[in-house]
C-alpha positions as a Markdown table, in Angstrom:
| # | Residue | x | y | z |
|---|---|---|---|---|
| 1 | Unk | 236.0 | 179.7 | 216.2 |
| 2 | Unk | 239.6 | 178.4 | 216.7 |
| 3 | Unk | 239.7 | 176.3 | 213.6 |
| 4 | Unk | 238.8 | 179.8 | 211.7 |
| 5 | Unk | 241.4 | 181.9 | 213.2 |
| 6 | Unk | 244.0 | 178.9 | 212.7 |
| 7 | Unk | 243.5 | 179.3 | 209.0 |
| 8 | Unk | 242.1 | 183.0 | 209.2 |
| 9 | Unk | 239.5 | 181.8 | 206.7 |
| 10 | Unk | 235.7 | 183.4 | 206.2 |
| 11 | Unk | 233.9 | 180.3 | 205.1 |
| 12 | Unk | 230.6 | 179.3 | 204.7 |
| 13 | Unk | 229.1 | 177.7 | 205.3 |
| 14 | Unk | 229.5 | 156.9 | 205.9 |
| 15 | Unk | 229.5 | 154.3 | 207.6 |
| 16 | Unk | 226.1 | 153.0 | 207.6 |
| 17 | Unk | 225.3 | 152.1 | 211.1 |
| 18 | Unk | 221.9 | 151.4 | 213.5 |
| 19 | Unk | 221.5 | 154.1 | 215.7 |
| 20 | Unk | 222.8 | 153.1 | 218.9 |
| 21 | Unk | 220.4 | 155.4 | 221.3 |
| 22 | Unk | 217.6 | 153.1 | 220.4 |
| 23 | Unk | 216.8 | 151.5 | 223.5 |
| 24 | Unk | 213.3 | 153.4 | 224.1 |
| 25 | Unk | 212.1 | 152.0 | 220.8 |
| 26 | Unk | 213.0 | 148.5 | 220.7 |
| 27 | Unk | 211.8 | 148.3 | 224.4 |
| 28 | Unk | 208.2 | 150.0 | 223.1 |
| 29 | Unk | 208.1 | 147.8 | 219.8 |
| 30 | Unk | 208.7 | 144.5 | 222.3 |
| 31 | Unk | 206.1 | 145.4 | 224.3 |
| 32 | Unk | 203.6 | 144.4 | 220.9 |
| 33 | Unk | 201.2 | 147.4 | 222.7 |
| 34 | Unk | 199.6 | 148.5 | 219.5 |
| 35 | Unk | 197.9 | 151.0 | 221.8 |
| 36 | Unk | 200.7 | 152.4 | 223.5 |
| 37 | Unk | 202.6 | 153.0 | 220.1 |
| 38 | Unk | 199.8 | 154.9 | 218.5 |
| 39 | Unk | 199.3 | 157.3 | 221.4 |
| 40 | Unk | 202.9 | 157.8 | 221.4 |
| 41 | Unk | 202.8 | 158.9 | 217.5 |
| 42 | Unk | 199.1 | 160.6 | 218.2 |
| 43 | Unk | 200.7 | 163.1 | 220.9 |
| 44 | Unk | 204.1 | 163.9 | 220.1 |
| 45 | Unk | 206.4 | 165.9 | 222.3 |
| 46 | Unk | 204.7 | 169.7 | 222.1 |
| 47 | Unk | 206.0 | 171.6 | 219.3 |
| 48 | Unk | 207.1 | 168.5 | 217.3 |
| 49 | Unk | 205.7 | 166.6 | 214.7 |
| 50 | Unk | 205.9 | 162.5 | 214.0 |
| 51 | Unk | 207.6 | 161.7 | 211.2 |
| 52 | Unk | 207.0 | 158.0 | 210.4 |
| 53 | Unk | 209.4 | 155.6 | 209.1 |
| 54 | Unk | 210.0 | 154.5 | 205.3 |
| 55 | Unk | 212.1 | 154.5 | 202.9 |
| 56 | Unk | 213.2 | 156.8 | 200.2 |
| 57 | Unk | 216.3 | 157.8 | 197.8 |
| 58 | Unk | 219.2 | 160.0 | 200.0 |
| 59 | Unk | 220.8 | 162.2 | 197.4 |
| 60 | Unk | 220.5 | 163.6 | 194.3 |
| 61 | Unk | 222.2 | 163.5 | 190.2 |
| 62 | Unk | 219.4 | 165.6 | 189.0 |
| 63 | Unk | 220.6 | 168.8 | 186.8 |
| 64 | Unk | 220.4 | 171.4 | 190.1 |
| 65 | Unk | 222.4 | 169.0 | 192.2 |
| 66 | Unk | 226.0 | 169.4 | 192.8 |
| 67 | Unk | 228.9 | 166.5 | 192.4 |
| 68 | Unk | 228.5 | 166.1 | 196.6 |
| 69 | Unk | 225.1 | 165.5 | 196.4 |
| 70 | Unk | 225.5 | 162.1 | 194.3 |
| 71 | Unk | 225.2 | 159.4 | 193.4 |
| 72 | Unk | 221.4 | 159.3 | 194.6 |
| 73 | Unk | 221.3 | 156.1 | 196.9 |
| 74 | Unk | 218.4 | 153.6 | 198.3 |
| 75 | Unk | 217.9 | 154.4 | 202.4 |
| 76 | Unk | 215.3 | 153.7 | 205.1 |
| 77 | Unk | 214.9 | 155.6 | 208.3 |
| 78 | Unk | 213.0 | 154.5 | 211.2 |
| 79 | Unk | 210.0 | 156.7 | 213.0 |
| 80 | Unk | 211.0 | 159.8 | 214.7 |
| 81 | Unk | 209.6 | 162.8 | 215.9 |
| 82 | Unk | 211.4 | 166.7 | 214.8 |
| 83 | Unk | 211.1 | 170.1 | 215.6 |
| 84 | Unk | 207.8 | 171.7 | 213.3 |
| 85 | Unk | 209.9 | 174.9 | 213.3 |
| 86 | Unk | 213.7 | 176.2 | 213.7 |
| 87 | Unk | 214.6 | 176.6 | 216.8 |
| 88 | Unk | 213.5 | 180.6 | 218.0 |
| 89 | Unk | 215.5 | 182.9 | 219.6 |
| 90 | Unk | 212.5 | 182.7 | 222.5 |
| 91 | Unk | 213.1 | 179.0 | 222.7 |
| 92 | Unk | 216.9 | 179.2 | 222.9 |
| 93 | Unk | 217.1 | 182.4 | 225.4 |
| 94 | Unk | 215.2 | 179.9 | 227.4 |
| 95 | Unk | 218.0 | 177.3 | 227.5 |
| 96 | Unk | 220.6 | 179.8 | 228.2 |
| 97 | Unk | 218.6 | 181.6 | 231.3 |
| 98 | Unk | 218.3 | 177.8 | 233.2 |
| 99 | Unk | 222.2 | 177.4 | 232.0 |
| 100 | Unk | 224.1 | 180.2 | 231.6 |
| 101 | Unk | 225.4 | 179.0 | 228.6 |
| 102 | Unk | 227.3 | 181.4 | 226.3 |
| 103 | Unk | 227.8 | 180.3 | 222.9 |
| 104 | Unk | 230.9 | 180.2 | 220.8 |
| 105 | Unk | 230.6 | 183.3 | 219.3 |
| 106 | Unk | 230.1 | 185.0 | 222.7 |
| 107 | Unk | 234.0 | 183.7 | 223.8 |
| 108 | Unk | 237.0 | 185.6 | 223.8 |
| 109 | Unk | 240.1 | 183.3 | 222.4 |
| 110 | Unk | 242.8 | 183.3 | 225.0 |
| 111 | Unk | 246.4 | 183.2 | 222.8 |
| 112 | Unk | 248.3 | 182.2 | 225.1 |
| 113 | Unk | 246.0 | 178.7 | 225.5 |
| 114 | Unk | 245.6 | 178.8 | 221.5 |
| 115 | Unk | 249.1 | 179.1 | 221.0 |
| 116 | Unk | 249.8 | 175.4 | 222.9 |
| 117 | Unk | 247.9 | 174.1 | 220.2 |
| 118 | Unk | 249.2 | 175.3 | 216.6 |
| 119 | Unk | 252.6 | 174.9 | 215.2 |
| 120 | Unk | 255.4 | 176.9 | 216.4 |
| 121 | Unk | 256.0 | 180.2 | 214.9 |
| 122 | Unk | 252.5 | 180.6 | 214.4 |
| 123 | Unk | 251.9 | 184.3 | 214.5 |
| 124 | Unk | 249.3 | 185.9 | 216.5 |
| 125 | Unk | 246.3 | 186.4 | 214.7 |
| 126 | Unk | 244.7 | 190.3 | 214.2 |
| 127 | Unk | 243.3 | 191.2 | 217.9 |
| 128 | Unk | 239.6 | 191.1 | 215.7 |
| 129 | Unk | 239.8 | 188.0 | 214.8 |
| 130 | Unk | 240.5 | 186.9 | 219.2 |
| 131 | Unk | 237.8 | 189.0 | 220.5 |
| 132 | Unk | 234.2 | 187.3 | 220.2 |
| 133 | Unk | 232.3 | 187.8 | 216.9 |
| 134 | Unk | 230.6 | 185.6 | 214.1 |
| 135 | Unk | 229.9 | 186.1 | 210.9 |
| 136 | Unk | 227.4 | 189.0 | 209.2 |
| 137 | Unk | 226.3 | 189.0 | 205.6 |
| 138 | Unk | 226.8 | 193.0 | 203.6 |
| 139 | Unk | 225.5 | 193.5 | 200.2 |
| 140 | Unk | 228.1 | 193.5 | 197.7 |
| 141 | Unk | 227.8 | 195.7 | 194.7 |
| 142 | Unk | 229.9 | 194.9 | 191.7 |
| 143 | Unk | 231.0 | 191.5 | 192.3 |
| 144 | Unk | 232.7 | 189.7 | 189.6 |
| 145 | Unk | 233.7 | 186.5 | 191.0 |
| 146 | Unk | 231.3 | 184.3 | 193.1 |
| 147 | Unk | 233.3 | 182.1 | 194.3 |
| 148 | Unk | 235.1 | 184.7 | 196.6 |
| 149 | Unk | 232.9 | 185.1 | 199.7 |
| 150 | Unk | 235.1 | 187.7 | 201.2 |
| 151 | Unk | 233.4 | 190.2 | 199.7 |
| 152 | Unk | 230.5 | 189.6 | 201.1 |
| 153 | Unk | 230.7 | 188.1 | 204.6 |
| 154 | Unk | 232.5 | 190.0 | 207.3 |
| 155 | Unk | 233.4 | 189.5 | 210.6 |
| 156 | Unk | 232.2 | 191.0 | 213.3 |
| 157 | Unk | 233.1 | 191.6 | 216.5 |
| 158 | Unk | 230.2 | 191.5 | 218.9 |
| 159 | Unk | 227.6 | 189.6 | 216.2 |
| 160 | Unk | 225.9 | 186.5 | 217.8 |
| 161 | Unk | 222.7 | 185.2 | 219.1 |
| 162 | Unk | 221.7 | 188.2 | 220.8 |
| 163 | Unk | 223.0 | 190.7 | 218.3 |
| 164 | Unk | 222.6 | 189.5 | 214.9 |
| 165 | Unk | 223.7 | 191.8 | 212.8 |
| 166 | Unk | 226.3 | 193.3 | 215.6 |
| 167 | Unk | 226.5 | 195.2 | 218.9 |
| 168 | Unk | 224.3 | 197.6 | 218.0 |
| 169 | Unk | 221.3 | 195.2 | 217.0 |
| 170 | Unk | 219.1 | 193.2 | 219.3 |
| 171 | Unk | 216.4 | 190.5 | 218.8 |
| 172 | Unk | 213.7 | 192.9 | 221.1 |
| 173 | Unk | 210.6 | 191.4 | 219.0 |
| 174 | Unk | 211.9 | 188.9 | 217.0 |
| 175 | Unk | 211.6 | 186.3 | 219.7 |
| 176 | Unk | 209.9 | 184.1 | 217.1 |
| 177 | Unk | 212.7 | 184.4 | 214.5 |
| 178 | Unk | 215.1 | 181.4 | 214.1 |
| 179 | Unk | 218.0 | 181.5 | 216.5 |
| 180 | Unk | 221.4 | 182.3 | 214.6 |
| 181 | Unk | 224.9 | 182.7 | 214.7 |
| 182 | Unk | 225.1 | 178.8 | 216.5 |
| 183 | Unk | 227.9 | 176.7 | 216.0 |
| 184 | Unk | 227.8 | 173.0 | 216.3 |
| 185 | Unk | 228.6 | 172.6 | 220.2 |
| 186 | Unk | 225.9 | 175.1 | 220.7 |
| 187 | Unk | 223.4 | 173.2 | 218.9 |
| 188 | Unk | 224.4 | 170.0 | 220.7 |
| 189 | Unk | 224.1 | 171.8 | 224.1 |
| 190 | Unk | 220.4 | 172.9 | 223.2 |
| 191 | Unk | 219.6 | 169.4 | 222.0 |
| 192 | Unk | 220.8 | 167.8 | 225.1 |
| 193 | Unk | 219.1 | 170.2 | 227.3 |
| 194 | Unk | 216.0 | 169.8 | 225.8 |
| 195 | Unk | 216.0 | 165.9 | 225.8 |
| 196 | Unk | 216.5 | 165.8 | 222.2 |
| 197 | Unk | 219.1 | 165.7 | 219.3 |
| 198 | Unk | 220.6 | 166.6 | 216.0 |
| 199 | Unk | 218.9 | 164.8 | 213.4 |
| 200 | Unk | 221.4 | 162.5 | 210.3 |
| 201 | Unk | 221.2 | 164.2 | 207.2 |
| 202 | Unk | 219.3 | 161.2 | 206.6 |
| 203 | Unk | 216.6 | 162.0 | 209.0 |
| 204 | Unk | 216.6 | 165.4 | 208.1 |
| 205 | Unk | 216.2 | 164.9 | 203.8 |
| 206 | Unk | 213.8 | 162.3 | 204.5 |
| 207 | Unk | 211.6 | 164.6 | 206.8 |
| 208 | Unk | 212.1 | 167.6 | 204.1 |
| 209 | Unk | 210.5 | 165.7 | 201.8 |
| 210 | Unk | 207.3 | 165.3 | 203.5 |
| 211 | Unk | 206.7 | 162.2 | 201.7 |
| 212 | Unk | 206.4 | 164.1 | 198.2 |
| 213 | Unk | 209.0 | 161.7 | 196.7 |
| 214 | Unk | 212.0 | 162.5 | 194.9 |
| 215 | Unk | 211.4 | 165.5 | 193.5 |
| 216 | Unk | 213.4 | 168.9 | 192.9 |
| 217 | Unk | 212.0 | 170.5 | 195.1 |
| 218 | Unk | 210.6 | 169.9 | 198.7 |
| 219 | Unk | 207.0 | 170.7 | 197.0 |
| 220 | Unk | 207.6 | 169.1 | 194.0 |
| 221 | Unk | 208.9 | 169.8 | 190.3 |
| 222 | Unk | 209.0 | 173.5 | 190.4 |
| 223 | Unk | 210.7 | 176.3 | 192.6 |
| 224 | Unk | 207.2 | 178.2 | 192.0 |
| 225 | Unk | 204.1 | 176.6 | 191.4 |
| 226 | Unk | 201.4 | 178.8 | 190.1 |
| 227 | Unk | 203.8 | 181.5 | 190.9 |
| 228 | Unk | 204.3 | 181.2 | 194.7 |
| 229 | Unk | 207.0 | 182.2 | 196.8 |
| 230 | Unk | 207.0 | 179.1 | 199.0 |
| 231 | Unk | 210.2 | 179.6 | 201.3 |
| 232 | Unk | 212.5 | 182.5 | 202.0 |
| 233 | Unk | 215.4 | 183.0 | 199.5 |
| 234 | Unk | 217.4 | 185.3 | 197.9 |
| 235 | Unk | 215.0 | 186.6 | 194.7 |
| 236 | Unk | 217.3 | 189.7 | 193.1 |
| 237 | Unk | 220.8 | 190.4 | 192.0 |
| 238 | Unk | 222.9 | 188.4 | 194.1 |
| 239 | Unk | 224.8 | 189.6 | 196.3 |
| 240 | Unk | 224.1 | 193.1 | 196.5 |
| 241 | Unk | 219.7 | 193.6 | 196.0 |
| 242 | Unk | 217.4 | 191.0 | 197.4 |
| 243 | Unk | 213.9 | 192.3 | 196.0 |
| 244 | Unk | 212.3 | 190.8 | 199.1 |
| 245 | Unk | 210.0 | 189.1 | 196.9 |
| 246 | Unk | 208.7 | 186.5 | 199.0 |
| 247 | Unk | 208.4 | 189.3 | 201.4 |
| 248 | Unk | 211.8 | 189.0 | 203.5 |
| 249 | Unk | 215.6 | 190.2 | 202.6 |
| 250 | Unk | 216.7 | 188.6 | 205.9 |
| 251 | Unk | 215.5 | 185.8 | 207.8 |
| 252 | Unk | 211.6 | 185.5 | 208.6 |
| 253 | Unk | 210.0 | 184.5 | 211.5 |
| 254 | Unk | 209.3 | 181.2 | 211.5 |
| 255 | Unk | 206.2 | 179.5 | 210.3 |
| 256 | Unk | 205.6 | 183.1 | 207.6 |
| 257 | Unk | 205.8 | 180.0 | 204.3 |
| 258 | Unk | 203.3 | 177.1 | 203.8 |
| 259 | Unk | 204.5 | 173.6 | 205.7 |
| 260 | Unk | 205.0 | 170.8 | 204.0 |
| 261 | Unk | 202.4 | 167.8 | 204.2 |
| 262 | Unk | 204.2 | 166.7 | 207.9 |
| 263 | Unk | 203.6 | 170.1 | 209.1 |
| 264 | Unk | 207.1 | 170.9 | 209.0 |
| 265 | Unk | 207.7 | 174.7 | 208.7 |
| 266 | Unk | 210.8 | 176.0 | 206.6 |
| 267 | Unk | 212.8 | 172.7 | 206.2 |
| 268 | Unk | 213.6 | 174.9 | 202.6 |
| 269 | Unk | 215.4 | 178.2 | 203.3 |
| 270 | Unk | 214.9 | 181.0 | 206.1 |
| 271 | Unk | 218.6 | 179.6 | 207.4 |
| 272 | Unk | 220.4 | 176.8 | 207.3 |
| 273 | Unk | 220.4 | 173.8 | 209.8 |
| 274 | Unk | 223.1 | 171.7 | 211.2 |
| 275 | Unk | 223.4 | 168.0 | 211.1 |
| 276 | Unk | 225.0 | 165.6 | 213.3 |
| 277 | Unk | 226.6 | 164.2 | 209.8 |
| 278 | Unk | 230.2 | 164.8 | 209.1 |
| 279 | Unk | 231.0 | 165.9 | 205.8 |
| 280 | Unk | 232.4 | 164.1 | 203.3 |
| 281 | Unk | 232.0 | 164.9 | 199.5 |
| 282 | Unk | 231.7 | 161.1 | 199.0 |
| 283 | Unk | 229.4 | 160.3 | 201.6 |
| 284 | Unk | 226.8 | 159.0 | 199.7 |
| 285 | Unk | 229.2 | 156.5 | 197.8 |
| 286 | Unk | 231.0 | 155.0 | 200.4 |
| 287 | Unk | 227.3 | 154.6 | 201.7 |
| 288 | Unk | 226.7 | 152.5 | 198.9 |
| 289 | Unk | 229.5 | 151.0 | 198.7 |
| 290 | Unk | 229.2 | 149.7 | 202.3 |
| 291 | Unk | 225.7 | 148.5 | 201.6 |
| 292 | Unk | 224.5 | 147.8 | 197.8 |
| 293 | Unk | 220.7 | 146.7 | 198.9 |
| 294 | Unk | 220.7 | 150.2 | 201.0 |
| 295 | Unk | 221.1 | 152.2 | 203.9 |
| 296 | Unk | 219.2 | 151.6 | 206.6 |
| 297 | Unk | 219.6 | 154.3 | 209.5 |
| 298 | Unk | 222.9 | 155.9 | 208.3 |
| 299 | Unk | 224.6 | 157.9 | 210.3 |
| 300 | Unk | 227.3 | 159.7 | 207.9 |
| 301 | Unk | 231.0 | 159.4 | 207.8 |
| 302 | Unk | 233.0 | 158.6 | 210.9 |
| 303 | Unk | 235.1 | 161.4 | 210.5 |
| 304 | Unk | 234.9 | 164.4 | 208.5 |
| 305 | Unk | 236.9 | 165.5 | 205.2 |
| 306 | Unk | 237.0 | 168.6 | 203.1 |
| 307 | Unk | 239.6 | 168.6 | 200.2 |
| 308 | Unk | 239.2 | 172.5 | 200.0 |
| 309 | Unk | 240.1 | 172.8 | 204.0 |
| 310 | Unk | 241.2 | 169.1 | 204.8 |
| 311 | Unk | 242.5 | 169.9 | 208.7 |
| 312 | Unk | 238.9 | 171.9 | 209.1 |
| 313 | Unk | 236.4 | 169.7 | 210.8 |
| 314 | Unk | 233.2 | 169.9 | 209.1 |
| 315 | Unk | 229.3 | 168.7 | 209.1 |
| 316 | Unk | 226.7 | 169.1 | 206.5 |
| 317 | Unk | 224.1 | 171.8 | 207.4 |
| 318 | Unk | 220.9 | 171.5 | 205.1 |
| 319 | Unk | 218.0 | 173.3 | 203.7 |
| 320 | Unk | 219.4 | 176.7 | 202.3 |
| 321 | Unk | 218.7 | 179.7 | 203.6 |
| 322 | Unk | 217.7 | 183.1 | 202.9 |
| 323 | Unk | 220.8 | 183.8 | 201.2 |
| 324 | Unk | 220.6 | 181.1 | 198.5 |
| 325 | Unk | 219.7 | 182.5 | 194.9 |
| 326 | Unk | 219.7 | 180.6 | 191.5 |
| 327 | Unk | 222.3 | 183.0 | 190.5 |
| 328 | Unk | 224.7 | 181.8 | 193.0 |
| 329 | Unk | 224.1 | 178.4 | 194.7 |
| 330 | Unk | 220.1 | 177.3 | 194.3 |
| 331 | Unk | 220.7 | 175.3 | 197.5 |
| 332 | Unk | 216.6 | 175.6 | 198.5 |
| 333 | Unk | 216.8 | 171.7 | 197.7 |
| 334 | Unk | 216.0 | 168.5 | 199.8 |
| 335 | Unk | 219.4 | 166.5 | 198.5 |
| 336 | Unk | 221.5 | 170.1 | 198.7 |
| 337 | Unk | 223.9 | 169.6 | 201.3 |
| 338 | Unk | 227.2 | 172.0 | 202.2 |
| 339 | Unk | 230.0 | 171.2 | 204.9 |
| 340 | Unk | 230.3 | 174.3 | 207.8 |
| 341 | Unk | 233.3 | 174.2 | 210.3 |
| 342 | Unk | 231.8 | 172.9 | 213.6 |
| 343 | Unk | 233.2 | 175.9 | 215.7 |
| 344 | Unk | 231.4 | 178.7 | 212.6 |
| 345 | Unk | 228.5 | 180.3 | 213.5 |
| 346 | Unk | 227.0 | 183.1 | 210.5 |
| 347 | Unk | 223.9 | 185.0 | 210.1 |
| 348 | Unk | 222.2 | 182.8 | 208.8 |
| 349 | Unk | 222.9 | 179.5 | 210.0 |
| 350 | Unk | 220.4 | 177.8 | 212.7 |
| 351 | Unk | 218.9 | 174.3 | 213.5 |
| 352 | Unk | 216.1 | 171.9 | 214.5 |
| 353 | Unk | 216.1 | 168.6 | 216.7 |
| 354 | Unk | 214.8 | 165.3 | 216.6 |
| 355 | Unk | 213.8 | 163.0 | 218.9 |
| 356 | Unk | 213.5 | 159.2 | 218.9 |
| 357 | Unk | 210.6 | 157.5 | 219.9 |
């Protein structure tokens, strides 16, 4: 939240390298116990789902994707296993009653302690803007220009996990709705209390695509086969009437669309999921330029860059949510890929986790 009220912005939201965590695996593939290794990928970790190995194309230059999204490059990933669903608010309010934890949008910015840490002469941001809130969505009538986000996402004090839409909201029933309103550090928190972690873009594209192939679409070539609302996104006039059509204007519980053929529910829409990946526009050329024969394991850039906000540290959250509409962004893509600030946590922004074998 400090890098936003440094630059009192509303935003929305590679190295190739080996994964260095990988002593479990190589000590499990040296033991050459074929049985061992297929009970392993026959029982995964309760609520998760094996995703095995392989290699497919990371990116996109297809005539939906964006300039960041390309060029489309050669990668491999090894086995892992990932979350079937988004993380729910029952699975998080679990974490935080053994911990305690409070997430970024439930802390109050001390000014005095931000103040040691902008240039002097800084003035003091509004009072709102230092008192915990996040981010809430509003249906705009009468927009003109897309590309100002202002005029549809607010902030508000008192918005986060527990209140989604502000104070005066709850989650009472919606324990199996995604969790929102996380930031980055929250996510990491969950993933290390739970034994897990954040998966690589890498991971996470691969594992969208169920093993479909490069297509469009998680599913295949069209947003609607035979007609069929297969994830939760915007259907409407963007921003101000979401029709519902797929039978939600918000975020659904999870596990309400089709999985894909891992059993992976809504890796396409419902909310967006953070990465460990820091963003780069270029990331997937300097990938290739590092490696022509392909990626194998990448793990993103070292560091992250944003011409549009270059001080704002940023890492690519994937799948779309139930915001993106193909009058706006058509982000309910595999190789669709946009940079949040690590400290922003929105309505619609969640996550899953990984774990390595």
């Amino acid at each position: 939240m400090k890098v936003k009220i440094l630059f009192l912005l509303f935003i929305l939201t590679t190295s190739c390298a080996t994964p260095t965590n990988k002593t479990g695996e190589k000590e499990l593939w040296a033991t050459n116990n074929q049985d061992q290794k297929l009970d392993l990928i026959a029982k995964p970790p309760r609520g998760m789902v094996f995703v095995p190995g392989g290699k497919f194309i990371l990116g996109s230059e297809d005539s939906e994707a964006q300039r960041t999204e390309g060029p489309a490059i050669n990668a491999e990933v090894s086995g892992f296993y990932i979350d079937e669903t988004e993380v729910t608010n029952a699975q998080f309010s679990s974490f935080v009653e053994a911990t305690g934890y409070k997430t970024i949008s439930e802390r109050s910015i001390d000014w005095e302690d931000l103040k040691s840490q902008v240039p002097s002469g800084t003035p003091k941001p509004p009072d709102s803007l230092l008192t915990a809130g996040s981010l809430i969505f509003g249906p705009a009538p009468n927009v003109t220009n897309l590309y100002d986000i202002s005029q549809w996402w607010a902030w508000k004090v008192g918005a986060n996990w527990r209140h989604p839409q502000g104070p005066d909201t709850n989650i009472d029933g919606k324990e199996n709705y995604p969790v929102v309103h996380i930031a980055f550090e929250d996510a990491q928190a969950y993933a290390k209390w739970a034994g897990k972690r954040l998966p690589t873009e890498a991971e996470w594209e691969y594992a969208s695509r169920g093993g479909k192939g490069h297509k469009p679409f998680a599913w295949g070539e069209k947003l609607m086969p035979d007609g069929k609302y297969l994830a939760n996104f915007f259907q409407g006039s963007f921003p101000d009437n979401n029709s519902a059509n797929d039978g939600y204007a918000g975020a659904a519980p999870v596990k309400m669309y089709p999985p894909n053929s891992l059993g992976l529910y809504d890796m396409i829409g419902n909310v967006w999921e953070w990465t460990n990946d820091w963003y780069r526009p270029d990331s997937h050329k300097l990938a290739n330029l590092v490696s022509a024969k392909g990626c194998f394991n990448p793990q993103g850039p070292k560091s992250s860059y944003d011409p549009i906000e270059p001080l704002v540290p940023k890492r690519v959250i994937k799948g779309g949510s139930f915001l993106c509409s193909d009058e706006y962004c058509s982000n309910y893509r595999p190789s669709a890929r946009m940079a949040t600030a690590i400290d922003s946590g929105q309505e619609h922004l969640g996550f899953r986790c990984v774990m390595d074998l």
